[in-house]
N, C-alpha and C positions, 0 to 999 in steps of 0.2 A: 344304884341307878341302872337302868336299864335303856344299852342303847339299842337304834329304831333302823335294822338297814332296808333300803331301798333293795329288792331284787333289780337284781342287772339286766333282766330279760329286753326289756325295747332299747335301752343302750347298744345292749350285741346285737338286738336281731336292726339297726338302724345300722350300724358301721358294717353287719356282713351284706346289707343294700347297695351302702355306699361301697363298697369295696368291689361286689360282682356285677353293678354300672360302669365304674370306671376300666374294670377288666374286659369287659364286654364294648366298650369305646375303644380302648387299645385296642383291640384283636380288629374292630371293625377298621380302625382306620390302617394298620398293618395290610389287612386283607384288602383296601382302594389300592393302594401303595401298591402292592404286589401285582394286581390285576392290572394297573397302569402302564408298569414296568416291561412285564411279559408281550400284551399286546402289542406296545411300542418297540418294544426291542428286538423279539419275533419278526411281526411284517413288512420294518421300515430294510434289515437287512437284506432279507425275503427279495424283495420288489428291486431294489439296489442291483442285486447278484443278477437277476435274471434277465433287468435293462440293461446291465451293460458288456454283456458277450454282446447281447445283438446289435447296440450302439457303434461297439468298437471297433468290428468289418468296417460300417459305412465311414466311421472314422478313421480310419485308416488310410482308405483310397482318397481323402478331399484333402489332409493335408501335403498329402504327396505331390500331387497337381499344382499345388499353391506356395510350398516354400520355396520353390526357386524364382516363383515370381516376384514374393515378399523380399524386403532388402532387409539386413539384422538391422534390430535395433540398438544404439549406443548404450555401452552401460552407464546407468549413473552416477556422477556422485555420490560415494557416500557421506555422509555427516559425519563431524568430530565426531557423537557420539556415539553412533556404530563404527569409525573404527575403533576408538577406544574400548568399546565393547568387544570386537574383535583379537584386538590384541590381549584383551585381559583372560579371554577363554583361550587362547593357544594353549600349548602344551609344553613350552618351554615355560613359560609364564609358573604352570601349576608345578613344574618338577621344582622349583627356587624356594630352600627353606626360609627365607630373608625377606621380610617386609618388603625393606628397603631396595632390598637388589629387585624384586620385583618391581617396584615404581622405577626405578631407573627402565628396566628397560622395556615397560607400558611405555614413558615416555619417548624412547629411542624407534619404537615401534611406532606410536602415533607418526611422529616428525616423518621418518619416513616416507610413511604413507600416504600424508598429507603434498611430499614432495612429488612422490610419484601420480599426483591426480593430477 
C-alpha cells in the first residue's frame, strides 16, 4: 500500500500570514499605547510646572489680605465610620499581636472619641 502525503506548503505558508498579521497588530497597537502615553505624560506635566510658579506669586498675596477677614470654619463631625477607620490605622492598634486585644481597644478608641465630639 502506498500512502498519499499532502505537502505542508499552504499550511505553513497560511499560519506564517497568520502569525506576522497578528505580530504586526501587537506592535501597532503597543506603538498607539506608547505614543499616547508620551504625549500625555510629557505636556500635561510641562504646562502644570510652568502655570504654576507664575500662579503662586499672585497667589500668595490674595490669601493674605483675605484670611484675617475669613472666620475658621468648624470642624466636622466625623462619622462612626471614619473614626473607626481612624482608630483602626493608629499605631498602637498595628503594634498588638492579638486579634482580640486589638478589637478591644478599636472599641475603647471609638467610644472615646465618639464622647469627645
Amino acid at each position: 500500500m502506498t500512502v498519499v502525503r499532502q505537502s505542508a506548503g499552504p499550511r505553513r505558508a497560511g499560519r506564517t500570514i497568520v502569525s506576522a498579521l497578528g505580530l504586526a497588530g501587537l506592535l501597532a497597537t503597543l506603538a498607539g499605547c506608547a505614543a499616547g502615553d508620551i504625549s500625555g505624560g510629557i505636556a500635561a506635566p510641562a504646562s502644570a510646572t510652568a502655570a504654576a510658579p507664575a500662579a503662586a506669586p499672585a497667589a500668595a498675596a490674595v490669601p493674605a489680605t483675605t484670611t484675617a477677614a475669613a472666620p475658621k470654619a468648624a470642624p466636622q463631625p466625623l462619622s462612626p465610620t471614619e473614626i473607626n477607620e481612624q482608630c483602626w490605622m493608629s499605631s498602637e492598634v498595628n503594634k498588638m499581636k492579638d486579634l482580640d486585644a486589638k478589637a478591644k481597644y478599636v472599641d475603647k478608641c471609638v467610644a472615646e472619641k465618639l464622647k469627645a465630639q
